[in-house]
PAKOLBA-31994 format. One record per residue: x, y, z of N, C-alpha, C in turn; residue in one letter. Coordinates in steps of 0.05 Angstrom, whole numbers, plus 5000, padded with zeros to 4 digits. Layout:
<nodes>
XYZXYZXYZA/...
</nodes>
This chain:
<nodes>
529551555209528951445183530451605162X/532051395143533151705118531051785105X/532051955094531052135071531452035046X/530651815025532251805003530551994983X/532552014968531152224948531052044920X/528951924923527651634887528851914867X/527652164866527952384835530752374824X/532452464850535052434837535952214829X/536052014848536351774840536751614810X/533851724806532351714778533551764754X/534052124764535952164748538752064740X/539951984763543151954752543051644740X/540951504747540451304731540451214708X/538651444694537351434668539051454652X/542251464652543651384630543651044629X/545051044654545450644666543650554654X/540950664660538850494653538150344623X/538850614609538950564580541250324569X/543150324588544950094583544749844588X/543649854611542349574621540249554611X/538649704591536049564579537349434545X/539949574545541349444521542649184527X/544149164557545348824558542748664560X/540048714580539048534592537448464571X/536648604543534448624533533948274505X/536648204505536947944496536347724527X/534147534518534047304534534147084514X/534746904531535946614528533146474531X/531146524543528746464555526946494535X/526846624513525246714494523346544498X/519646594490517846464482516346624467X/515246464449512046684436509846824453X/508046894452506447074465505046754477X/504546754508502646574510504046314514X/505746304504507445984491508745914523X/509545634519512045574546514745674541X/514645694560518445734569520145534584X/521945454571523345274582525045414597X/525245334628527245484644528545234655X/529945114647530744824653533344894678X/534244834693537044974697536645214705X/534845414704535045764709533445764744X/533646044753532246184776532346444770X/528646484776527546674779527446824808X/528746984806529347194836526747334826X/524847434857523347504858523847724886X/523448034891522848174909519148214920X/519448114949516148244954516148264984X/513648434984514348505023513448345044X/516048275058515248085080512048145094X/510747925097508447915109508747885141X/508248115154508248105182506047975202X/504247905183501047815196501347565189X/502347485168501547165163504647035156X/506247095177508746995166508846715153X/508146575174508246205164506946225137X/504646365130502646315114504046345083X/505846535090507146705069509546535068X/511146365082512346155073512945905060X/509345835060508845625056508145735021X/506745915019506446064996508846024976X/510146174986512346164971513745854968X/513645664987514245294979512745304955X/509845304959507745054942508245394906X/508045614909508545754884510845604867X/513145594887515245534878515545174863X/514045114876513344854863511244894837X/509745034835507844964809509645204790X/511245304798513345474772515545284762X/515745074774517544924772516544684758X/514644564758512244424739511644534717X/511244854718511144854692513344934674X/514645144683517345164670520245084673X/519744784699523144734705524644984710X/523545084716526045364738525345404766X/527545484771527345484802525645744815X/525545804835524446124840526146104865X/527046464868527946484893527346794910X/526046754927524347024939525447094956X/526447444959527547614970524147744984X/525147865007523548095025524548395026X/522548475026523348845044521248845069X/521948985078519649075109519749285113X/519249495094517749805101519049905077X/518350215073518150335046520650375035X/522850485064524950575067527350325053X/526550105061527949895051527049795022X/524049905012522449814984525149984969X/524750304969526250444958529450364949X/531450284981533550274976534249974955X/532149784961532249544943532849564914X/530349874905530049944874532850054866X/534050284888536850364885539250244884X/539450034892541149944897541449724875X/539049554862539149294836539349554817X/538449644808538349864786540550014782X/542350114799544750304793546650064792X/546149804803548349554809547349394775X/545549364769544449254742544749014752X/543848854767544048624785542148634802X/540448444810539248344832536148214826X/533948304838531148104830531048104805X/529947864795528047964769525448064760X/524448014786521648144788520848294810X/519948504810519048664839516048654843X/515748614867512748604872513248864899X/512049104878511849424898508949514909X/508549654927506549734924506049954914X/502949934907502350144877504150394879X/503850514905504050794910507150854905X/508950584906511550634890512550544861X/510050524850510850454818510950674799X/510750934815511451144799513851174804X/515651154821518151224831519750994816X/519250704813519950524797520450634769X/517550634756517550774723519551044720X/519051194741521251454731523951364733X/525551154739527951064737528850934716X/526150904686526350814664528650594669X/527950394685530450154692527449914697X/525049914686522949674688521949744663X/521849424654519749374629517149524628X/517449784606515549884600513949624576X/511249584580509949414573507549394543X/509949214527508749204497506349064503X/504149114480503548944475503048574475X/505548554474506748264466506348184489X/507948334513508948324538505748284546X/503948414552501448374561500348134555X/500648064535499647734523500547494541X/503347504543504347304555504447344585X/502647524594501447474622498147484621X/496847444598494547314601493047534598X/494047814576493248044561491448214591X/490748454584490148674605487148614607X/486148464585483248424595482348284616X/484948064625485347874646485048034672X/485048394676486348464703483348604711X/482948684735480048914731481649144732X/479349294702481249564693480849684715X/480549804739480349974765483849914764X/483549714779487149654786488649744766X/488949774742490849874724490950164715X/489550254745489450604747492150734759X/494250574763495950714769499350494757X/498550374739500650194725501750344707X/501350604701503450824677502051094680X/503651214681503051544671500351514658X/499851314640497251304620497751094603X/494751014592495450714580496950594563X/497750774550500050704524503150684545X/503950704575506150744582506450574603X/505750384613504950254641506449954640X/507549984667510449844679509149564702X/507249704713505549574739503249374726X/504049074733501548914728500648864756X/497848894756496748804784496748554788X/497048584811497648264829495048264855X/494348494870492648454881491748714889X/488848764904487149024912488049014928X/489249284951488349284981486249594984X/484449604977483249834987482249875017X/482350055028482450075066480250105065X/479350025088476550085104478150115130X/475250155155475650015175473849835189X/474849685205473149395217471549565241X/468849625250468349675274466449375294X/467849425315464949155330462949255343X/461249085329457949245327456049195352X/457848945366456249055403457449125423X/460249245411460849515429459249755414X/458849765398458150005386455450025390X/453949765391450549785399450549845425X/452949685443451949775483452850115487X/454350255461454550525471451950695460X/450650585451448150775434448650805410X/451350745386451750805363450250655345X/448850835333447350585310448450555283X/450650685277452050715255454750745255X/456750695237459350835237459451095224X/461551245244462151495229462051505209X/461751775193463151805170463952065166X/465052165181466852445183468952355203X/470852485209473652375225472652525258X/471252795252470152825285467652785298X/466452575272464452395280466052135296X/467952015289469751815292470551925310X/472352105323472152165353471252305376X/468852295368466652325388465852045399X/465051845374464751535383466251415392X/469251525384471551295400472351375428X/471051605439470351735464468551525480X/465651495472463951445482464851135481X/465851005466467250605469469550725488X/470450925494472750775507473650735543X/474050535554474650495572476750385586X/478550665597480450515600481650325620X/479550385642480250185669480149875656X/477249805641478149555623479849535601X/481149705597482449545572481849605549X/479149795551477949845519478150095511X/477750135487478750395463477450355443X/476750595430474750665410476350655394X/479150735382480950605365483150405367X/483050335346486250185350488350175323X/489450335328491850365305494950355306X/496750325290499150335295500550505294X/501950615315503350965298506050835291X/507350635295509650535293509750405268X/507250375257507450155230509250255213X/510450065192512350155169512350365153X/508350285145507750315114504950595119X/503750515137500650615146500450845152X/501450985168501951325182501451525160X/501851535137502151795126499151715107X/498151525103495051495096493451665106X/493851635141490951895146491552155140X/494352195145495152425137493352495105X/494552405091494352375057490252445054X/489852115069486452175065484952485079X/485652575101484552775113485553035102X/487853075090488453355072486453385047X/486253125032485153115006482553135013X/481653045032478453075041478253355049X/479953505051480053765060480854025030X/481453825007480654144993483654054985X/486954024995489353934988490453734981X/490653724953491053464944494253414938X/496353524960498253564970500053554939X/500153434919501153524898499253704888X/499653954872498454174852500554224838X/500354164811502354114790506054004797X/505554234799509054244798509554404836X/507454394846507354494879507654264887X/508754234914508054184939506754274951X/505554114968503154254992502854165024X/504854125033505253975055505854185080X/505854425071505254615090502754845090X/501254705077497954775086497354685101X/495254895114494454735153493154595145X/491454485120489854235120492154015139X/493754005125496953765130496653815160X/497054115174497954105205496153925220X/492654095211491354005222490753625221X/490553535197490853285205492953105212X/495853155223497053155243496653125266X/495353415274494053465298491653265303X/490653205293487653005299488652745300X/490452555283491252395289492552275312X/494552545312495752425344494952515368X/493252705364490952755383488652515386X/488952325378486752125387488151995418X/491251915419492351885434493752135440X/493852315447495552445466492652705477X/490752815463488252945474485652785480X/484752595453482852375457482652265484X/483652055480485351825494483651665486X/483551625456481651395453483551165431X/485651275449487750925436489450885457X/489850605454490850475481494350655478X/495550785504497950835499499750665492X/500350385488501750245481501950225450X/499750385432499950425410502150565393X/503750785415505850965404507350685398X/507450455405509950195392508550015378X/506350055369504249895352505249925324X/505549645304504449615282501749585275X/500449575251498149455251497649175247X/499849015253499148775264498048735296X/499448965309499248905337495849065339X/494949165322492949285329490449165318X/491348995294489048825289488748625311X/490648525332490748425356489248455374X/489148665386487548845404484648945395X/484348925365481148905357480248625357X/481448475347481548155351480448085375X/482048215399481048155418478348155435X/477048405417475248475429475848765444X/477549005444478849135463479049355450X/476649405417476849575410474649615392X/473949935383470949915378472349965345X/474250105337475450105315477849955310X/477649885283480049825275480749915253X/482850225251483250405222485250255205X/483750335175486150315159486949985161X/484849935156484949565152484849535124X/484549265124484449215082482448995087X/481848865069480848435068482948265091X/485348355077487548115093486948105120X/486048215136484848145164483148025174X/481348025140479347705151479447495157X/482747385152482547105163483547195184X/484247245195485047315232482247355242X/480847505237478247615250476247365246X/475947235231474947005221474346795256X/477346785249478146615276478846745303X/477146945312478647095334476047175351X/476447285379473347265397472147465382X/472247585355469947785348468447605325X/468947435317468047355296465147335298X/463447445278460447475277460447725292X/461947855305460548135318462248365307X/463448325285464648645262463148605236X/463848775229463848885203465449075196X/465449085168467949315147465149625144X/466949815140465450025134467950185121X/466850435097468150485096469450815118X/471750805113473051015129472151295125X/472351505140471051775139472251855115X/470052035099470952225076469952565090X/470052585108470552875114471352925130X/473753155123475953265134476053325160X/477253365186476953415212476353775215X/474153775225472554085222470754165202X/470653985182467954075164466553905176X/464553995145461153825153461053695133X/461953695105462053515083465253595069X/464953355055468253305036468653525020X/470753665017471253864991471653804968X/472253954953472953764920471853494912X/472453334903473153084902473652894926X/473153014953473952894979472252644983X/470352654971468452404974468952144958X/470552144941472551974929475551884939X/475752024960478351864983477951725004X/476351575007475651335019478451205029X/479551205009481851025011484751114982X/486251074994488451094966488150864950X/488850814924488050684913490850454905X/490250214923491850104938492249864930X/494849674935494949444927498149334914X/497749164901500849094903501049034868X/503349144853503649134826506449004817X/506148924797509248754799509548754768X/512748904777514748974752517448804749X/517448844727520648624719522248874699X/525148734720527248984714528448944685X/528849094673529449084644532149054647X/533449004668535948874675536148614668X/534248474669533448204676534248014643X/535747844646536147664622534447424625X/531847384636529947164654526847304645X/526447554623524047664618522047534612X/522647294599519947034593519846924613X/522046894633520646764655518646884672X/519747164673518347384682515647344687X/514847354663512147324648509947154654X/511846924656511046624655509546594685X/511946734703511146704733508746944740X/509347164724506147394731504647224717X/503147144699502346914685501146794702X/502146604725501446364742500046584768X/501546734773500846844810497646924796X/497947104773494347194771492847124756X/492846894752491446694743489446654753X/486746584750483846664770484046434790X/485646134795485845914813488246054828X/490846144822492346294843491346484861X/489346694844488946954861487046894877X/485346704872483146564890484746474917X/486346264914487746154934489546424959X/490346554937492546704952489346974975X/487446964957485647054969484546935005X/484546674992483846555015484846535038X/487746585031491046575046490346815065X/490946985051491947315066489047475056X/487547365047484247665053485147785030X/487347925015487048074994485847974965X/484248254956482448214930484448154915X/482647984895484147954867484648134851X/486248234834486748334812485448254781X/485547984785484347804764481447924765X/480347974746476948124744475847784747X/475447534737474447324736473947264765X/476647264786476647144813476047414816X/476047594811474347794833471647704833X/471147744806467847734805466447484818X/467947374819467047014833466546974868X/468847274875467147304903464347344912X/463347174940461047294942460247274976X/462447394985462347405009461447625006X/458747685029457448025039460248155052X/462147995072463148095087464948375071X/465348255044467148375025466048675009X/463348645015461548885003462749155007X/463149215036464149505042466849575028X/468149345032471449415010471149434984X/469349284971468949334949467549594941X/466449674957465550034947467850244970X/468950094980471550284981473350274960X/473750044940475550074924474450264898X/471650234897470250484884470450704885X/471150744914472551114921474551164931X/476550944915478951014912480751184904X/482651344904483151554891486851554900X/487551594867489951514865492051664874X/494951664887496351794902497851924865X/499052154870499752334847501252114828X/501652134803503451984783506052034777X/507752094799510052354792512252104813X/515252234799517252034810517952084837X/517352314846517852424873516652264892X/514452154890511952074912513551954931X/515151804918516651524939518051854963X/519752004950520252254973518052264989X/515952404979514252484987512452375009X/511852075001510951945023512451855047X/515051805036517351715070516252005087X/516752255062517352405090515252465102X/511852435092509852465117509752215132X/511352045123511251785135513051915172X/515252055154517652125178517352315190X/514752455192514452685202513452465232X/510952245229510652115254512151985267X/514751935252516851695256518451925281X/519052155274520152335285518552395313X/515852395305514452455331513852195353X/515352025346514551805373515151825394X/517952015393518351955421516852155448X/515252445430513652545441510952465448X/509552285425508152065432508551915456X/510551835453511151695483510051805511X/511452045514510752305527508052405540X/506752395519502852445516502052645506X/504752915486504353035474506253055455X/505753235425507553325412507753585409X/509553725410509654085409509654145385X/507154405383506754505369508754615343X/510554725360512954835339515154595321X/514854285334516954175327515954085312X/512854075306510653895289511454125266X/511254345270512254645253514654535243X/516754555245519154495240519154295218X/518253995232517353725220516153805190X/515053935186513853935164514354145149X/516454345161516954475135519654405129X/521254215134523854005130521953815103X/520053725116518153445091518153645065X/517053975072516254055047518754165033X/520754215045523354325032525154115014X/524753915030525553615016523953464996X/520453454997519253464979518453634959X/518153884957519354024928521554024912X/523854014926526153984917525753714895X/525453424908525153224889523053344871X/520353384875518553534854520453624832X/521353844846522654014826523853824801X/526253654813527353494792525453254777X/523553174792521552994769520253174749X/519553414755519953564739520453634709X/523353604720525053644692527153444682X/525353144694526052944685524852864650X/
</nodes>
């Protein structure tokens, strides 16, 4: 996997940027706050991440959107994909230094700081908030990570994903468990006692192969441990909090053995599969979007959501603030490039997607919460209860332009370890190595967001 470095990036940008916020900053599209836009003749290019779980679902999405943008403002829409972080990043680098490409990005949260530090997206007036149906329209939770702080914010929410995990509750009743964990070596002690592997079954099921997911437990089990891997202007990615939850993770499969080995080539599509099936007593690091699969799959009526452990692997309770990392505080935000000569259209189309009848629908589609506070609050599925007080103890990944570094590389520290995964172990020293490359490469970007 590369290394890109978003800081510098950022930097050599931020002249360009200033230039391209001078060509793009006249539109042809103009409307009043609220008002229509005639896009008669125009297309709206749109960036968002291919959906691996609901492909068709997400095609058809994009037909019938594309038709009611076109009803209302006679413009066309035309939707671009990425499929993992590595490709989110090079997308931002590549329209931004090119002053060409989407007009709108739909990122997830945890890279809309790396977006905003490239000062190349509509930092958001006033005005601008109106003509997507003003900030009172969003639930303020979600707009905890749309700017440095409220007067500066780039990111309109589009939707929640806060994690839980799914467990099934008569594997978990025929092993004696009357509860889910809630410590990580409570969680593998139980995924011990579900798992069997002559049948087929495992107390977890996760992806180490996924795009996006890998450096979450990492992330959640340091911070539950006292390291909240940024400290100012530090890095912290070589504190043993970091080794150790390393070590526990891929120790579920290579010391545990309470994940199926076929998981070292797992996404978490393939693993919501194998819970689906029935073939697993966990399913980590899930969101809502898996309800409609589970809905319709041999577990249906026998899971439930809970939320995920808040203490660290080897304590007895959360440190710091650890009891507020439930989950990163997660979800998908969508910016328009100040490249863009299509800014009312921009608008027009964030406008329509979170609208309380879109985010409802698109809810119903793919499981994820609304953004819209109206269609949130209008839910009233129980099933939805546990996510919703996971998104309560949510807790936001740092506000700094580095992160996008920062996360590939705990992302690439597992990406690096697969093929020892494969194996049934990873060595101690290379896991050593692995991570003090992440932290030499993540301070360095630090450093320059810095003194951006």
């Amino acid at each position: 996997m590369r290394f890109a470095s978003s800081v510098k990036f950022a930097a050599v940008v931020s002249a360009a940027a200033l230039a391209l916020t001078a060509c793009g900053s006249g539109t042809a599209d103009s409307a009043s706050s609220g008002g229509a836009v005639d896009g008669k003749g125009k297309k709206l290019s749109v960036l968002v991440n291919v959906s691996s779980q609901y492909p068709e679902q997400q095609k058809q999405w994009f037909s019938d959107i594309a038709a009611k943008f076109k009803a209302e403002t006679g413009a066309d829409l035309a939707f671009e994909t990425f499929a993992s972080g590595n490709d989110e990043l090079t997308r931002i680098q590549t329209s931004v230094v090119s002053g060409q490409g989407p007009d709108v990005y739909s990122l997830g949260t945890t890279f809309t700081p790396t977006a905003y530090a490239t000062k190349a997206f509509v930092t958001l007036t006033e005005d601008d908030w109106k003509k997507v149906g003003g900030r009172d329209r969003f639930n303020q939770a979600a707009l905890g990570i749309s700017g440095p702080d409220a007067d500066h914010q780039a990111g309109i929410p589009f939707v929640s994903r806060p994690f839980v995990m799914a467990y099934n509750k008569e594997l978990l009743a025929a092993a004696g468990i009357d509860k889910p964990a809630s410590s990580w070596d409570e969680l593998a002690a139980q995924a011990k006692k579900l798992s069997n592997p002559s049948s087929g079954t495992f107390g977890i099921a996760t992806g180490y192969k996924d795009n996006f997911d890998p450096w979450k437990f990492i992330w959640a089990m340091s911070v539950q441990a006292g390291n909240p891997l940024v400290d100012g202007k530090n890095l912290k990615l070589d504190d043993p909090a970091v080794k150790n939850a390393y070590e526990t993770y891929f120790g579920w499969l290579t010391k545990d053995k309470v994940v199926d080995p076929n998981a070292v080539g797992w996404s978490n599509s393939n693993a919501l599969a194998a819970f689906a099936s029935g073939k697993a007593g966990y399913l980590m690091m899930t969101t809502s979007s898996s309800l409609p699969t589970l809905e319709k799959s041999a577990v249906a009526g026998k899971y439930a959501y809970s939320l995920m452990p808040t203490t660290a692997p080897g304590e007895t309770a959360p440190k710091g603030d650890g009891e507020k990392a439930a989950s990163i505080l997660s979800g998908d935000n969508v910016v328009v490039a100040d490249y863009s000569k299509q800014k009312d259209l921009a608008f027009a189309y964030i406008k329509l997607i979170t609208s309380k009848d879109e985010q409802l629908n698109y809810q119903k589609i793919f499981g994820d919460l609304p953004a819209n506070a109206d269609a949130l609050k209008s839910l009233t599925n129980p099933q939805l209860q546990p996510i919703a007080a996971a998104a309560a103890k949510s807790k936001a990944t740092p506000f700094t332009g580095a992160w996008g570094d920062i996360q590939l590389a705990l992302l690439n520290v597992t990406v690096q370890s697969i093929p020892e995964l494969s194996k049934g172990s990873v060595d101690t020293a290379a896991l050593e190595t692995r991570l003090k490359d992440a932290q030499s490469k993540g301070q360095a970007s630090l450093d320059r967001a810095s003194k951006s």
